[in-house]
N, C-alpha and C positions, 0 to 999 in steps of 0.2 A: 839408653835414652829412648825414651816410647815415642812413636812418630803422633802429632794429634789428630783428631777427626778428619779436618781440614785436607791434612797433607794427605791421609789416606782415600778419602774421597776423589782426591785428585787423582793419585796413584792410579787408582781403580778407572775415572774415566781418560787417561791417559790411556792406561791396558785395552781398554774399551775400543778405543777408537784407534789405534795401534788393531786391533783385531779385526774390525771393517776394514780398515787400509790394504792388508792383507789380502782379505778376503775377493776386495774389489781386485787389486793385482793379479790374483788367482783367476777371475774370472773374466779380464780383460786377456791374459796370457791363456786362457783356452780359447778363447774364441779367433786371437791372432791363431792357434794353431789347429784348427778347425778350418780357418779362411785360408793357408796356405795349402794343406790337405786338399781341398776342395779345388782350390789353383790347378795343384798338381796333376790332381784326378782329370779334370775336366781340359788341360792344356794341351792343344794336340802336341801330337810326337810327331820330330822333325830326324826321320834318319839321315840328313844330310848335313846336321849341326858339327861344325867343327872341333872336334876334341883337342884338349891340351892335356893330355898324358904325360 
């Protein structure tokens, strides 16, 4: 059974916008790990931080 225009149009902007969603994810989750990096980097270091070994 052939799917008609309609439903394929849809399909296609379903996929469409399924592929921004993505893409925005991807580039919210670099930048979250960009900002912790940078944290990291820039956070002074405390040798007298208590360890739990």
């Amino acid at each position: 059974m052939a799917q008609s225009e309609a439903d394929l149009l849809a399909t296609d902007a379903e996929k469409a916008v399924e592929a921004i969603q993505i893409s925005n994810l991807k580039k919210v989750q670099t930048e979250w790990l960009r900002l912790i990096v940078e944290l990291a980097i820039t956070m002074p270091f405390d040798e007298n931080i208590e360890r739990f070994d």
